[in-house]
C-alpha positions, 0 to 999 in steps of 0.5 A: 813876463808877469814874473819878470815884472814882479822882481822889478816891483820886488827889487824898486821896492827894497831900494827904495825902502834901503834908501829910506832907512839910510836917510834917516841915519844922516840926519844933519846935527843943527846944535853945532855951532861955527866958532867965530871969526874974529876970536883966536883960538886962545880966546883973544879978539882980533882988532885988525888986520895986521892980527887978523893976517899974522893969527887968526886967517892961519888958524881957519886955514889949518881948521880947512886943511884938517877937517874939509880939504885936507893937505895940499902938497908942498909942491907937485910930485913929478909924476903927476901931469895935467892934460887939458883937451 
């Protein structure tokens, strides 16, 4: 029993240490900087809503579908089924 203890102490031990060292690799960069909103990707201030609608709300958009969600499809392959209990 005393063995089987052991490893146990053993084995949290290396997770924890593991765990640790994983975290400190991941640190959040805090230097970047969001762009702002209400300037084209061109340089141009948007002034309102006609531009903000026609440019810079497709530009952020696109900004989303390429670095956080990715692309939606245009419309859903007929394979793909949804069952809601």
């Amino acid at each position: 029993m005393n063995r089987l203890r052991l490893h146990i102490w053993l084995v949290a031990i290396a997770v924890l240490i593991t765990a640790g060292a994983r975290a400190q690799k991941y640190i959040a960069d805090t230097t970047y900087q969001l762009p702002d909103v209400l300037i084209t990707q061109s340089g141009k201030k948007i002034a309102n809503k006609a531009d903000w609608e026609k440019i810079r709300r497709p530009e952020i958009l696109k900004l989303f579908e390429e670095n956080v969600q990715g692309k939606t499809p245009a419309k859903k392959p007929p394979e793909v089924c949804y069952h809601f209990h």
